[in-house]
C-alpha positions as CSV (number, residue, x, y, z in Angstrom):
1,X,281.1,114.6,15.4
2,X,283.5,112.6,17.3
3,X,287.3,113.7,18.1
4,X,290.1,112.6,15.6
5,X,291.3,109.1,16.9
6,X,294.6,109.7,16.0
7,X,294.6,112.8,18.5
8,X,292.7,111.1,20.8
9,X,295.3,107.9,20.5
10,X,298.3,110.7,21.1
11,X,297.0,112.2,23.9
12,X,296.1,109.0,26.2
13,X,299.5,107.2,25.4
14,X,300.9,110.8,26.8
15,X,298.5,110.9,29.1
16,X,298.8,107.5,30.5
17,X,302.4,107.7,30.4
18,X,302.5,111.0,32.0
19,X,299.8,109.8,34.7
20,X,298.1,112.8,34.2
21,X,294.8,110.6,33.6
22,X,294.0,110.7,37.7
23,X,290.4,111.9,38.9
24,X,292.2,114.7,40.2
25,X,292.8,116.0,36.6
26,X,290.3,114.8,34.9
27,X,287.9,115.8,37.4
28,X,288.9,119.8,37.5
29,X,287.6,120.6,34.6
30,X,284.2,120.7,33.9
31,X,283.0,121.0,30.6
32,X,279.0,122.1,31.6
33,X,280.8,125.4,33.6
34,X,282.2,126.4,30.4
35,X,280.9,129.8,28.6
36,X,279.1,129.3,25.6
37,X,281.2,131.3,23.8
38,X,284.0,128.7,24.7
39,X,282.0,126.0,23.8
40,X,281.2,127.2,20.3
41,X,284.9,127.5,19.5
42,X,286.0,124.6,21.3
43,X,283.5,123.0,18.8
44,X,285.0,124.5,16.1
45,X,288.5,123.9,16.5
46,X,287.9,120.6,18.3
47,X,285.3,119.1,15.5
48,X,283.0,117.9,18.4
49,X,281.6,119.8,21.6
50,X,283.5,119.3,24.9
51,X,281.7,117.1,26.9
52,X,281.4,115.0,23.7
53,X,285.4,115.7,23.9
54,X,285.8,114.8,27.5
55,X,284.0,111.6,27.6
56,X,285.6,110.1,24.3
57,X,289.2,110.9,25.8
58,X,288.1,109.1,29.2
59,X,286.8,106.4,27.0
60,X,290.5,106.9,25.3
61,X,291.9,106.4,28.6
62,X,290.2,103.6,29.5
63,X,290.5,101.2,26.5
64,X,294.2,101.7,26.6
65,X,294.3,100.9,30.3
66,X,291.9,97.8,30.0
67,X,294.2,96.9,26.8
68,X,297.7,97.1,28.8
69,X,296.4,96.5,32.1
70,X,293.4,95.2,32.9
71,X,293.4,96.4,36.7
72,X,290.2,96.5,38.4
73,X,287.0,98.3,37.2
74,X,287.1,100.9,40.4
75,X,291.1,101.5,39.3
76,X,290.3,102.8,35.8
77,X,286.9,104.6,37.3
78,X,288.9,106.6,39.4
79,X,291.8,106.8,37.0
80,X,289.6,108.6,34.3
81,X,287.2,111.0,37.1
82,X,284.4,108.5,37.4
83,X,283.3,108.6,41.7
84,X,282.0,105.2,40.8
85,X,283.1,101.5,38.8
86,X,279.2,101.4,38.0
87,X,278.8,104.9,36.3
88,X,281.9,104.3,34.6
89,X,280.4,100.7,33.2
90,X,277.8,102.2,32.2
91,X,279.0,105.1,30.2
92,X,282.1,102.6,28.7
93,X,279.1,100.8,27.6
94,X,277.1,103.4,26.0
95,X,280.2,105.0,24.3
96,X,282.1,101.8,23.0
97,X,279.5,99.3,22.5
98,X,280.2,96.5,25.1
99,X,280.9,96.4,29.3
100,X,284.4,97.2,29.6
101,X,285.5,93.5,31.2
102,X,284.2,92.1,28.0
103,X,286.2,94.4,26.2
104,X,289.4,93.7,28.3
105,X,288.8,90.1,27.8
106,X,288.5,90.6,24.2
107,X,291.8,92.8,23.9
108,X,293.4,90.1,25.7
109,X,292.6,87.5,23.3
């Protein structure tokens, strides 16, 4: 199950706005580090398991940045806690459907 959009919408426009979207937050929390026990009710109060969480709010993060934006790959990458424009490509790709500078260049249209 995937996070509610419209909280995932709310807390990226904060987020963006807010700059809290650096590597340096998004990067302290790791979501495999977690106790079970936290991952269960994260799940349940969430609707969706927290890496599932974390990567859809990076994806979040990213579309509105490529949407307003559209600074370089390795900017967003390091804006959302990817160490690399590639692994972030790749996982855009797997979680939204299309490379991110095709989606930039779609949102631009």
């Amino acid at each position: 199950m995937r996070p509610k959009p419209a909280l995932l919408t709310r807390s990226s426009k904060r987020c963006v706005r807010d700059s809290c979207a650096s590597a340096e937050t998004t990067a302290s929390w790791n979501p495999a580090k977690v106790s079970p026990a936290f991952s269960e009710r994260f799940t349940q109060k969430v609707g969706s398991p927290p890496m599932e969480y974390l990567i859809a709010w990076r994806m979040a993060l990213a579309k509105d940045l490529l949407q307003r934006e559209r600074p370089p790959l390795e900017t967003v990458a390091a804006a959302i806690g990817y160490q690399s424009a590639s692994a972030f490509s790749t996982a855009f790709r797997r979680q939204v459907g299309r490379p991110p500078s095709a989606f930039a260049r779609r949102a631009a249209a």
